[in-house]
C-alpha positions in Angstrom: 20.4 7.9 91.0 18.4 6.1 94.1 14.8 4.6 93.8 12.8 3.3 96.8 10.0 0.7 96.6 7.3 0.4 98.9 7.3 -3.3 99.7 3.7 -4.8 100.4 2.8 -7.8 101.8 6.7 -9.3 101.9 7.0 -8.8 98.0 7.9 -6.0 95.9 5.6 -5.0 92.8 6.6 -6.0 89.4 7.1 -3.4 87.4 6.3 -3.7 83.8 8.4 -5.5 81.2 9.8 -2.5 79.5 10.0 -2.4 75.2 12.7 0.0 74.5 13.8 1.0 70.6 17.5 2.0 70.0 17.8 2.9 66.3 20.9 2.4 64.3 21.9 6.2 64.4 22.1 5.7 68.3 23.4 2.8 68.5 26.7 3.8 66.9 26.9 6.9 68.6 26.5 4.9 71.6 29.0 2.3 70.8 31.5 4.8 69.9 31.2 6.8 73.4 31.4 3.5 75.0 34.2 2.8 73.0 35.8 6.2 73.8 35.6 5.9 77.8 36.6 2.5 77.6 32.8 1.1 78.6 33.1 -2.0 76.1 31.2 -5.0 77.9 28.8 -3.0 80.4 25.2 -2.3 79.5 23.8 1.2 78.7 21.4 2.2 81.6 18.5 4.8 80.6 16.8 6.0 83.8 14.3 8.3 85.2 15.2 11.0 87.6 13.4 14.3 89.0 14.2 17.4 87.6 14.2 19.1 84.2 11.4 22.0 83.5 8.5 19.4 83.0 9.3 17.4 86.1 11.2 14.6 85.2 14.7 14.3 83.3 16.0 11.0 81.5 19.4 9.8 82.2 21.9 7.1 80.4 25.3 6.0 81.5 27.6 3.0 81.4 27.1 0.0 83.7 26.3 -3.5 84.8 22.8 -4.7 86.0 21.6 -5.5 89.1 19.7 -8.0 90.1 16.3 -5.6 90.4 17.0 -4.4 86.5 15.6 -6.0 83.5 18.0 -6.2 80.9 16.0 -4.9 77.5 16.9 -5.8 73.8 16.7 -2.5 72.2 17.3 -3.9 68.6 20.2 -5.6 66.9 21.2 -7.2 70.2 22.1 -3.8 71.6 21.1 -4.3 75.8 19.8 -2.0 78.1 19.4 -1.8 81.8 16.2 -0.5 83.4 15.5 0.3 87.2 11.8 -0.9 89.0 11.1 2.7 89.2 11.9 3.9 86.1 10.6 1.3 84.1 6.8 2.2 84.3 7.9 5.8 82.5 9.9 3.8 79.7 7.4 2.0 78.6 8.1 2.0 74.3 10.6 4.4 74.4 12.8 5.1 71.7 16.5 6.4 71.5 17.5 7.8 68.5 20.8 10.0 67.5 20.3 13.2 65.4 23.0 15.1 63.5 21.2 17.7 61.7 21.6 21.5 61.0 18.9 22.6 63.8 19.5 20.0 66.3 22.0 17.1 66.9 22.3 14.9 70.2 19.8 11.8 71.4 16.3 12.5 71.2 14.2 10.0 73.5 10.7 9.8 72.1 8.4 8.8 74.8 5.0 7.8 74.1 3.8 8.3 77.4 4.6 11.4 78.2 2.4 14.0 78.8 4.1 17.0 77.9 7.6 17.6 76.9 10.1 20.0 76.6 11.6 21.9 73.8 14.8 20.2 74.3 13.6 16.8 74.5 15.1 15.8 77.8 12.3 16.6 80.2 9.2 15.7 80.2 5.9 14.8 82.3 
């Protein structure tokens, strides 16, 4: 994952202080993959990247902040890192973990998306 920043006038634009929901159902699935590939103590970073039939694809993996991330509360304490670029497009988002008989896996409801697909893990 690489973002670029177009840097004006000697200082980069803030990007907007993300809100990001992780329910409960997430949250333990996420602990427990963490747990499992031996994560414990780095931060879970959701990200944007292109691709995906609507355009753009979300991402999440294991890892430590940088100093151009905000670290996000996502509920209960849980953190979460964020990128400049892909915080605009996570603007409210929330994570949730489904285990049902049609679907199961995390479902990332966006409010800002435009149009998303039927899998839930593109969108525009």
């Amino acid at each position: 994952m690489s973002a670029s920043l177009i840097q004006l006038s000697g200082s980069a634009p803030t990007p907007p202080e993300v809100h990001l929901k992780v329910t409960p159902a997430a949250q333990e699935q996420l602990r427990r993959i963490q747990r499992d590939q031996g994560k414990e103590g780095k931060f879970l970073r959701l990200y944007v990247q292109g691709g995906g039939c609507s355009g753009l694809t979300y991402g999440m993996e294991f890892d430590d902040p940088t100093e151009a991330d905000q670290v996000v509360d996502g509920g209960n304490g849980f953190k979460i890192v964020v990128d400049p670029a892909s915080a605009p497009l996570l603007k409210d988002v929330e994570v949730d973990f489904l285990l049902t008989l049609e679907a199961s896996g995390f479902k990332i409801r966006n409010p800002n998306a435009k149009e998303t697909c039927s899998c839930g893990k593109s969108f525009a």
